[in-house]
C-alpha positions, 0 to 999 in steps of 0.5 A, a space after each residue: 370574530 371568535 365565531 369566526 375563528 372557532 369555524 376555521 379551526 372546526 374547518 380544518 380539523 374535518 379537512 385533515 380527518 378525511 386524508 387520516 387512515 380509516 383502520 375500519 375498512 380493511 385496507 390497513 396493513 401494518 408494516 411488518 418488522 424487519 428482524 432484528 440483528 441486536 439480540 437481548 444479552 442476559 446477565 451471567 448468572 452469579 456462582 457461589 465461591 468456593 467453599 474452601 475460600 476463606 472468608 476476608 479477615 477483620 484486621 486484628 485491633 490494638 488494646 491502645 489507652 489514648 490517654 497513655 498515647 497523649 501524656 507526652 507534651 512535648 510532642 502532643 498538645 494537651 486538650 483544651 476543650 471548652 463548652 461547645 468546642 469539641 476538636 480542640 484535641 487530639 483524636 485517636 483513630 484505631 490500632 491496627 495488627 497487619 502481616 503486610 510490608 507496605 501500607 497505603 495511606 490516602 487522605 482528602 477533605 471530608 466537608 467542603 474544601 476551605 484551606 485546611 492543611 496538614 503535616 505528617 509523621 511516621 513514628 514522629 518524624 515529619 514525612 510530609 511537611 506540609 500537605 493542602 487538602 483537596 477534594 481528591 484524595 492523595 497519600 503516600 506509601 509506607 514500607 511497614 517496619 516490624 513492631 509499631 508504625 504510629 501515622 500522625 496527622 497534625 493539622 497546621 490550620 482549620 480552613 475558613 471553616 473550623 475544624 480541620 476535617 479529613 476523611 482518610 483510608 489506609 489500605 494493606 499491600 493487597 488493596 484491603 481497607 485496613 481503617 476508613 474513618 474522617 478526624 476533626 482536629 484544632 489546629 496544633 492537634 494531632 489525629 493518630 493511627 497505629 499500625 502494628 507489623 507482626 
């Protein structure tokens, strides 16, 4: 049977190799190409700017003790860390000299969403009572006063998974990055950043 079966197959692999275009006899003749209408786009080539550019700037940033920022009880929970819990605290993200009247600050979950829910302050009054993170990032603007402007960020839980984690931007009235940075905070604790006018 497997004879049989291997001479069918012989069989009709020489049967189709007779109706197959023998190249070596002269009669083939490739196809000639149309032309074609769709024509190869080069990339622009790149210029240098102009010399009298000036180069972007580094936001100045403030000499700010966070250990002076924190001594007011009332207002900051006191750290209560203990061996291998390190967010039960609150964590001081930079301070920052700007020139711009408006500021844009945007905040979302830095890990997976679990619940984590936050509240605002602007130079501690409460500005957003109660903001759920997501995975997209939202924010609001600020109209920046002379002197200093301190943004708290107080996390009112940890999610299903601790700490309370966000990665946050805030952006000048030009849309340049003034600080990117995440914070990992206990609940009742408090992750600051300062932006100071001039």
């Amino acid at each position: 049977m497997k004879k049989l079966l291997f001479l069918n197959i012989a069989m009709i692999g020489m049967s189709l190799q007779g109706f197959a275009q023998d190249k070596s006899q002269g009669k083939y003749q490739p196809i000639p190409s149309k032309k074609s209408t769709i024509e190869e786009v080069l990339p622009p080539t790149e210029t240098a700017p102009p010399a009298d550019t000036p180069p972007v700037k580094e936001p100045t940033v403030l000499k700010i003790n966070p250990e002076e920022l924190y001594k007011n009880n009332s207002f900051y929970k006191p750290e209560a860390n203990v061996e291998g819990i390190f967010y039960r605290r609150n964590q001081y993200l930079g301070g920052f000299v700007t020139n711009s009247f408006v500021s844009t600050v945007r905040y979302r979950d830095a890990a997976f969403v679990d619940g984590d829910k936050i509240r605002v302050y602007l130079n501690d009054k409460v500005i957003e009572p109660e903001v759920i993170m997501n995975e997209s990032f939202q924010g609001f603007k600020i109209d920046l006063v002379k002197g200093i402007n301190k943004i708290d960020f107080e996390a009112l839980n940890e999610g299903s998974a601790s700490p309370n984690t966000a990665e946050f931007q805030v952006y000048d009235d030009k849309g340049a990055v003034i600080e990117s940075s995440q914070w990992n905070v206990g609940t009742g604790y408090k992750a600051t950043i300062i932006l100071f006018k001039e």
